[in-house]
C-alpha positions, 0 to 999 in steps of 0.5 A, spaced: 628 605 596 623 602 600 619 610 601 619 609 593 615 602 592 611 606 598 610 610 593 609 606 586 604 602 590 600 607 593 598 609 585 598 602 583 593 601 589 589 608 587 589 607 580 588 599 578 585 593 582 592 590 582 593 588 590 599 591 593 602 589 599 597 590 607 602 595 609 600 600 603 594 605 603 591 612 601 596 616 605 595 624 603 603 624 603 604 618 599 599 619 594 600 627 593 607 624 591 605 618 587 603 622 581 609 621 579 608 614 577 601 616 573 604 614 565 608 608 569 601 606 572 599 606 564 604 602 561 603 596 565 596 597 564 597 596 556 601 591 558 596 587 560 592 589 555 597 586 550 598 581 553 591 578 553 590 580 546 597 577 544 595 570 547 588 571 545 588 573 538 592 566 536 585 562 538 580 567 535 579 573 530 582 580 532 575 583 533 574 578 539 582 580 541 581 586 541 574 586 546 577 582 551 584 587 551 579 592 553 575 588 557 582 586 562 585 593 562 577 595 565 578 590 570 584 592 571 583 599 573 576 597 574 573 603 570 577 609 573 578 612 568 571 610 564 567 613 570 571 620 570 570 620 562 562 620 564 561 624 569 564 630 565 559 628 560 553 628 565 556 634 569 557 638 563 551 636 559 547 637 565 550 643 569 549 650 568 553 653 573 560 650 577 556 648 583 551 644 580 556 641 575 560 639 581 554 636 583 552 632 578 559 629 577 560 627 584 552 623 583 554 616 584 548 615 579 549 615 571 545 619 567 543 619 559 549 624 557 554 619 561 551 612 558 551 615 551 559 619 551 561 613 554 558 608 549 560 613 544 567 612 546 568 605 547 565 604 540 570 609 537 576 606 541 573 599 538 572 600 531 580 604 531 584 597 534 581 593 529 584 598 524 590 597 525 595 592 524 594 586 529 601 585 529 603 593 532 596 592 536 600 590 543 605 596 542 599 600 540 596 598 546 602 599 551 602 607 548 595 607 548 595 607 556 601 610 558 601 617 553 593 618 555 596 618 562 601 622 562 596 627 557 592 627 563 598 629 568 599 636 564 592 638 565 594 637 572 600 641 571 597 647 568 589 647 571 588 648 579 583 643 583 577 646 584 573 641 588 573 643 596 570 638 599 575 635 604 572 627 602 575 627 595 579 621 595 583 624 588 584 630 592 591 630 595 594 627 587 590 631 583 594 638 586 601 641 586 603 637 579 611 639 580 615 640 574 619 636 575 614 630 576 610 632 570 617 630 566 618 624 570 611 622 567 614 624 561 620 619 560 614 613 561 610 616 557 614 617 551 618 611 551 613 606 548 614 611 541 621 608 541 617 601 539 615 603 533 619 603 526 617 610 524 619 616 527 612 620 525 608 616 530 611 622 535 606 626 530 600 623 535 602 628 540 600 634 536 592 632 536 593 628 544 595 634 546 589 639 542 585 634 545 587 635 552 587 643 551 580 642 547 576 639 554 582 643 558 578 650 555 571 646 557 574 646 565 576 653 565 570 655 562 565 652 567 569 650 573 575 654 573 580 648 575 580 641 573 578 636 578 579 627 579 574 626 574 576 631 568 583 627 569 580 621 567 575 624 561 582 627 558 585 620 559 580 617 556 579 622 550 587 622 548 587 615 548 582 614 543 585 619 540 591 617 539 589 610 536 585 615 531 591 619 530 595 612 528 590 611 522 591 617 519 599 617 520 599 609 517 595 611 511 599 618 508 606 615 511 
């Protein structure tokens, strides 16, 4: 039990800003194993972020809500996966051979192609949660989080990690994606559909994953494999995704 929450920490630890207990730190051994952990990781993230918008939106309009939800779930990750999403934008829209792609995405520096998808995509995710019914907002959130994370892991599962340098802190978590971890992604992942009414809200995952495949085929073509930062970017895109794709189902069904 108590090498589980070693676990479960050590991804909560990588992943948010959440403090965790002294005794947890990025050990190799742990992290490789905490992937299983990825989808779970989302949900308490879109928790927070639905709890911030369920107690804010009582005082002011949903737009305002629906910012300050993004806002705490940024904080709380600490723009993780926003920063894997723009260094895919400045690696690929900069980069003409693997070696240079890598290279810009490992720049700490953000480039025009980052500021711009980036700015593009928080935009997108915005203008599609105040579409929706503010009372389904909260679920949506918590699903939002949890099934883009667990897209994230079947890259994992099915692309190789490219990058070779031994100082990358995602490296040991972004290899060897057992099956058995991807479906225990997949039961965290999924639940949160369960809170819905309707049964064709699990529809989504047809585009999530067309979504995944579509930057997937991008990271296989350019770079062979995927790295920490393409993890994010299909983290980032899925979710977006995913609230579009609840427009677009609450619309016909």
């Amino acid at each position: 039990m108590k090498r589980e929450l070693h676990i479960f920490f050590t991804a909560l630890m990588f992943f948010t800003r959440i403090p965790c207990p002294k005794w947890v730190d990025h050990d190799p051994k742990y992290l490789r194993e905490s992937t299983k952990y990825f989808s779970l990781i989302g949900v308490l993230v879109g928790a927070i972020g639905a709890s911030v918008f369920y107690g804010v939106h009582f005082v002011f309009p949903v737009t305002i809500a629906v910012l300050l939800s993004m806002v705490a779930t940024i904080y709380t990750t600490g723009a993780f996966h926003e920063d894997g999403f723009a260094d895919v934008c400045d690696g690929l829209g900069g980069g003409w051979t693997k070696e240079k792609i890598l290279l810009i995405m490992k720049d700490s520096r953000l480039g025009t192609y980052g500021v711009v998808g980036l700015g593009l995509l928080l935009g997108i995710k915005f203008s599609a949660l105040i579409l929706l019914d503010p009372h389904f907002i909260p679920v949506v959130l918590i699903a939002g989080h949890s099934l883009s994370r667990f897209m994230a892991t079947t890259l994992i599962y099915t692309h190789p990690y490219v990058r070779d340098t031994q100082d990358s802190k995602a490296k040991p978590i972004a290899k060897d994606m057992t099956l058995a971890t991807l479906f225990f992604n997949s039961v965290f992942g999924l639940v949160p559909l369960f809170l819905f009414e309707n049964n064709w809200v699990f529809l989504v995952l047809v585009p999530m994953y067309l979504s995944k495949m579509f930057l997937g085929a991008k990271f296989k073509k350019w770079l062979g494999g995927q790295t920490g930062d393409c993890a994010g970017a299909v983290q980032q895109l899925s979710e977006v995704v995913f609230y579009l794709s609840l427009i677009v189902l609450w619309k016909f069904f």
